[in-house]
N, C-alpha and C positions, 0 to 999 in steps of 0.2 A: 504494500500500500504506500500509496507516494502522497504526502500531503505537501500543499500547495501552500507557498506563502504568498499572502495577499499583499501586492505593493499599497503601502497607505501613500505616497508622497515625503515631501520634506516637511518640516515641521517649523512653528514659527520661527523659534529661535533657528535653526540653518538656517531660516534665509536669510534675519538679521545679521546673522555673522557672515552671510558672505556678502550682505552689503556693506557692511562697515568695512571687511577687509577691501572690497573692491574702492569704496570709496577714498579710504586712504593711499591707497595704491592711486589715485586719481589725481588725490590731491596733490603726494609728490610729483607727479609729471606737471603738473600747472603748474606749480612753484618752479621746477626747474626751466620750463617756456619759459615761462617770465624773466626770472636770472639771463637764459640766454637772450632775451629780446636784449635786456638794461647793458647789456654786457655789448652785443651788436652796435646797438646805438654811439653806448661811450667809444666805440670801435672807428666808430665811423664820423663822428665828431671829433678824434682825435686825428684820422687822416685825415678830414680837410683840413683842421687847424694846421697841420703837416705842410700840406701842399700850398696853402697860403703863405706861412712864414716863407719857404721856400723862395714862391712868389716875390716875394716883398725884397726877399735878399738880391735876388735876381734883378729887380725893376734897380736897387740901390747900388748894385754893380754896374749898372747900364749908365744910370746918374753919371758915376763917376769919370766913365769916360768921355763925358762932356767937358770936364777940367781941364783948363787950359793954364795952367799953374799960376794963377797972380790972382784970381780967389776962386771960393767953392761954386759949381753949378746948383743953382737951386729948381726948383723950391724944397728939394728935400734933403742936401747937404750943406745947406748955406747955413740951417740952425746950428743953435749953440750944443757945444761939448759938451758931455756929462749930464746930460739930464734928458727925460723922455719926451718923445716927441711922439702925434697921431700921422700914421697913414692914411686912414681911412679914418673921416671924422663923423661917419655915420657908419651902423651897423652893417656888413655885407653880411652874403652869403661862402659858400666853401671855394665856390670860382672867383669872388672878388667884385662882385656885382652887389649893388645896391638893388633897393626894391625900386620898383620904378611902374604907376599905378596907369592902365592902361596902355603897356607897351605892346607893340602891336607883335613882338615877338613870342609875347605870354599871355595873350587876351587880356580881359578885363578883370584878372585877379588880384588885388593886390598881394606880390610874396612874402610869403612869412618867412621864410628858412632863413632870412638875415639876423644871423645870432652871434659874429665873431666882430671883434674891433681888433684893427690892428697897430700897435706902437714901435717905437726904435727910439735907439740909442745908439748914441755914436759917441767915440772920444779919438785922439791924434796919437798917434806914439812919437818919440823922438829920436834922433843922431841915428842909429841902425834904422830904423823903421821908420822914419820920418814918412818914407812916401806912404805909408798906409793907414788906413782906418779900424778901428776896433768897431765893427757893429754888433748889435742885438737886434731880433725883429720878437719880439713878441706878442701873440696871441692869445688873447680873451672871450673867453664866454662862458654863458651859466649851466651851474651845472643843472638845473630845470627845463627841459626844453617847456613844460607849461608854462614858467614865470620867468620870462624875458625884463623884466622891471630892472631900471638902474642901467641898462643897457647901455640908451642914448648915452646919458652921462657919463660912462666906460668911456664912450668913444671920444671924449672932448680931451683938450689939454689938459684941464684940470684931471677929470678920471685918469688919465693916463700917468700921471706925476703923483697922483697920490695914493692909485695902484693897492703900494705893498701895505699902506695902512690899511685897505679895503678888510671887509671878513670875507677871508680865505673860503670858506664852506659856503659860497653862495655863489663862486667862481672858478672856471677850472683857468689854467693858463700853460703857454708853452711858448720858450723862450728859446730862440736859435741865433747863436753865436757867427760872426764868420767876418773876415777881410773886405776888406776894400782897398783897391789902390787911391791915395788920395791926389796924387799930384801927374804932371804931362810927363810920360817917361824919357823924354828926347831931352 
């Protein structure tokens, strides 16, 4: 004689437990999306502020060889030594464009993505080094991309000079060092 067992099903608690196990097992995969979006992001805010400095060292190299040795070409070597000066005295974007409202190359959106300002510093060396330039091109922005505030004033002389008193935890920045020739090398 074969007795039969009769399937009842799962019972409440199995299910409960395999929804809590599934759930938490859910949870960590969204936490970890998330980590990787924040993580992409500062990734990607970090290479343009990259590609910008770059930029900017590049445009400051070009300056220079406009020097015809008896003063600085300006408008952006002519400033004074030792102390920060603005490149861009409004917010751009990661290619160095300003927002610009009705450009017929971006319709009629006004761009947001303008969240970097950029500053420099420059100073002379002497007797060895005389012909060359100490710059810095440094890059600003917040580390919010929702709260853009304090921006505009980053991007002024003032922001830009008085920078390192700023709070650090409301800004990310990146600072690239590099030469210049300063004077006609003939």
């Amino acid at each position: 004689m074969v007795r039969r067992i009769k399937s009842r099903g799962f019972t409440v608690i199995e299910v409960l437990i395999a929804i809590s196990v599934a759930a938490a097992g859910f949870a960590a995969i969204f936490s970890l999306q998330i980590g990787s979006m924040q993580a992409n992001m500062t990734a990607r805010d970090l290479t343009g502020a990259i590609g910008l400095a770059e930029r900017y060292v590049e445009v400051l190299r070009r300056d220079s060889y406009l020097w015809d040795g008896t003063q600085r070409p300006g408008p952006r070597l002519n400033q004074s030594f030792g102390d920060w000066h603005v490149i861009t005295p409004f917010p751009v974007d990661q290619n160095g464009r300003a927002s610009v409202e009705n450009d017929a190359n971006f319709g009629s959106e006004f761009l947001s993505r303008q969240r970097y300002c950029v500053h420099y510093w420059m100073n002379g060396f002497a007797n060895l080094y005389a012909g060359l330039l100490s710059i810095r091109v440094r890059v600003v922005w917040p580390r919010s991309a929702l709260n853009t505030s304090g921006l505009d004033q980053m991007c002024t002389l003032d922001g830009a000079r008085a920078f390192d008193q700023t709070n650090l935890s409301s800004w990310f920045s990146l600072t690239l060092p590099a030469l210049v020739r300063s004077t006609d090398p003939s």
